[in-house]
N, C-alpha and C positions, 0 to 999 in steps of 0.2 A: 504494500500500500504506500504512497507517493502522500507525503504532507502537503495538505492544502496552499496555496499561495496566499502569504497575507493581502487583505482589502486596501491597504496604504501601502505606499515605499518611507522608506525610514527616512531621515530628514537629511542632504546634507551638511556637512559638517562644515565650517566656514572655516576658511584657513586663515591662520592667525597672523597677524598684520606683522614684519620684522621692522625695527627702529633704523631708519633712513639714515641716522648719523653715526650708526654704528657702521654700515656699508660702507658709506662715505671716509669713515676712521679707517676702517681697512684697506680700501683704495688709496689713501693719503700714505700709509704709510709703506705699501708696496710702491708709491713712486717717491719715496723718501721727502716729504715733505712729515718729517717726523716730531717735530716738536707741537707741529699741529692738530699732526693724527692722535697723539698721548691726548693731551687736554679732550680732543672732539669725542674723543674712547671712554673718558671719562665721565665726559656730559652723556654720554648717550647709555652708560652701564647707572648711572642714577635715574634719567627716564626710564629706562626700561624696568628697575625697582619701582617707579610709582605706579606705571600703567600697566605692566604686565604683558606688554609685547613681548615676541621673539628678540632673534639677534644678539643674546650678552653673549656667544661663542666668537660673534664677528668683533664687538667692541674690546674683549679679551684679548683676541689676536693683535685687532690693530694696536692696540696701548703696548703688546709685547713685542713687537714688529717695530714699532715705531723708540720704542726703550731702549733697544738694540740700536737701532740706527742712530739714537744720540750720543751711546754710548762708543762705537764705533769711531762717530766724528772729535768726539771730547781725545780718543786715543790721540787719534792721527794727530787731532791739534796739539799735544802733550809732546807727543813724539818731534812734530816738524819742529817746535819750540826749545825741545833741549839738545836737538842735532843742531838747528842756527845758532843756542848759547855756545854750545862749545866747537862752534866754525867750522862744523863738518859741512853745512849746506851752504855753497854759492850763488848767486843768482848772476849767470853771464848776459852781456848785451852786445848786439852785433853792431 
């Protein structure tokens, strides 16, 4: 015996909206615009606490994507800075 077909279809389900500035945070900070992406990562991981959208895995990403990348730049600038104190780096002109 084959169970009846129910008289309704079941409802459905609406898909849940993800937080725009979290995307945005992750894009920002895959094109290294990274002190921008941390902050907008940050703003958009406390919206999504009040409203209850999707998106804290993208806002997560971006703020650690974008942590990296300032932390990256802070080296380099550490590094260029104590190779030019102790005159290992030239700068020549033709």
């Amino acid at each position: 015996m084959t169970e009846p077909t129910p008289a309704y279809a079941p409802a459905p389900v609406p898909a849940q909206k993800t937080n725009v500035l979290s995307i945005v945070a992750l894009v920002l900070s895959i094109l290294s615009f990274n002190i921008i992406a941390v902050i907008i990562g940050a703003i958009a991981l406390s919206q999504i606490k009040k409203t209850g959208e999707s998106g804290r895995g993208l806002a997560i990403a971006g703020i650690i994507i974008g942590a990296i990348g300032v932390i990256f730049w802070i080296i380099i600038i550490i590094v260029v800075a104590v190779a030019a104190a102790a005159g290992n780096v030239t700068v020549s002109t033709y």
